[in-house]
C-alpha positions as a Markdown table, in Angstrom:
| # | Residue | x | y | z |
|---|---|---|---|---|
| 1 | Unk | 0.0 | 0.0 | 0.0 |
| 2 | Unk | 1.3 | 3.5 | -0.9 |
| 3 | Unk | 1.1 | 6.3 | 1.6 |
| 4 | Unk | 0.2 | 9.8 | 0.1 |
| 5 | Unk | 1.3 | 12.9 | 1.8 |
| 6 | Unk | -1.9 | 14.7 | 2.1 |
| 7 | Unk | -3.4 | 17.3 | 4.6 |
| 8 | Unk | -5.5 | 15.5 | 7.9 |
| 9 | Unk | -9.2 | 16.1 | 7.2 |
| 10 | Unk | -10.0 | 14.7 | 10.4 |
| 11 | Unk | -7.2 | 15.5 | 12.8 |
| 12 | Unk | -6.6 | 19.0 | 12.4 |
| 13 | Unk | -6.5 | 22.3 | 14.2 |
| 14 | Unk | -5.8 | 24.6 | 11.6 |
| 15 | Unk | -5.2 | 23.4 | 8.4 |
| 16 | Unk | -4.3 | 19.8 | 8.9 |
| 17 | Unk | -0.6 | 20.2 | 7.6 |
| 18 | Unk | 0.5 | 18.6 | 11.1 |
| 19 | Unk | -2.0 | 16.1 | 11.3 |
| 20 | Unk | -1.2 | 14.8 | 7.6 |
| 21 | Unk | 2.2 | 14.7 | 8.5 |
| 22 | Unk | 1.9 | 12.7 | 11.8 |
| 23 | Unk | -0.8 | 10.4 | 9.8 |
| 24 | Unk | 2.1 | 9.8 | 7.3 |
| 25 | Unk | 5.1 | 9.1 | 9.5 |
| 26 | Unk | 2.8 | 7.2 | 11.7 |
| 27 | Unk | 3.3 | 9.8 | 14.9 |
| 28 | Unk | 1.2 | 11.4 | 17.1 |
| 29 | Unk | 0.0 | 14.4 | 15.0 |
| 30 | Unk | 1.0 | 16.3 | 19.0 |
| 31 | Unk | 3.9 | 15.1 | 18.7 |
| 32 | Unk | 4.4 | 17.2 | 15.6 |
| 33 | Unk | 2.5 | 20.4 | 16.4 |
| 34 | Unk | 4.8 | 20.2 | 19.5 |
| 35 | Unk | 7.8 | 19.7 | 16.7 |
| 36 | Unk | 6.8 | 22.9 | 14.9 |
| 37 | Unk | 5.9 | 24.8 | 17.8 |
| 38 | Unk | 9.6 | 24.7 | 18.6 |
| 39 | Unk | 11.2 | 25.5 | 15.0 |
| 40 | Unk | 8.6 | 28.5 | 15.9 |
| 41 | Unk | 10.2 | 29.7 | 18.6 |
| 42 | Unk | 13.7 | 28.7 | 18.3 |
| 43 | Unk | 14.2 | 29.6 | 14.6 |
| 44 | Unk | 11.4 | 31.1 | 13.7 |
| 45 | Unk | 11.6 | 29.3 | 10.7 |
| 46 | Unk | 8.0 | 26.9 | 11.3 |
| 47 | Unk | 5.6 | 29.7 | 10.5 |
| 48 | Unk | 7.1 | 30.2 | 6.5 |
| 49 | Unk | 7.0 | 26.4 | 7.0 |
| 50 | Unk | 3.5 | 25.7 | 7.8 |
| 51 | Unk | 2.7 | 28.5 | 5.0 |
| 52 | Unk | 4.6 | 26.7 | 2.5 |
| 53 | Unk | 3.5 | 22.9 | 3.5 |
| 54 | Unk | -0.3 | 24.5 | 3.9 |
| 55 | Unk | -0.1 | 25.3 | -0.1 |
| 56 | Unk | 1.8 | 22.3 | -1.3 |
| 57 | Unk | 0.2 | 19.6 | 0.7 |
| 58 | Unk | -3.1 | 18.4 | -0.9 |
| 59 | Unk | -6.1 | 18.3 | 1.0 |
């Protein structure tokens, strides 16, 4: 069976890029928000991120 990267449509809080992605690595999708909550504040990096994996994710 193939996995497709795609956006959560039932595990989201916002978009579903961080649901998607913890659906497709088979992680807790907290596990991830708690992931990009950090490149947030560390880099500062995770909010281009989300905006760029929100528009090349599919739903």
């Amino acid at each position: 069976m193939d996995k497709i990267l795609r956006r959560s449509s039932t595990n989201k809080k916002l978009a579903g890029v961080c649901g998607g992605l913890g659906e497709y690595f088979g992680v807790d999708p907290t596990l991830v928000r708690l992931i990009w909550v950090f490149l947030v504040f560390c880099y500062g990096t995770g909010v281009l991120a989300y905006i760029v994996a929100l528009f090349i994710i599919p739903e």
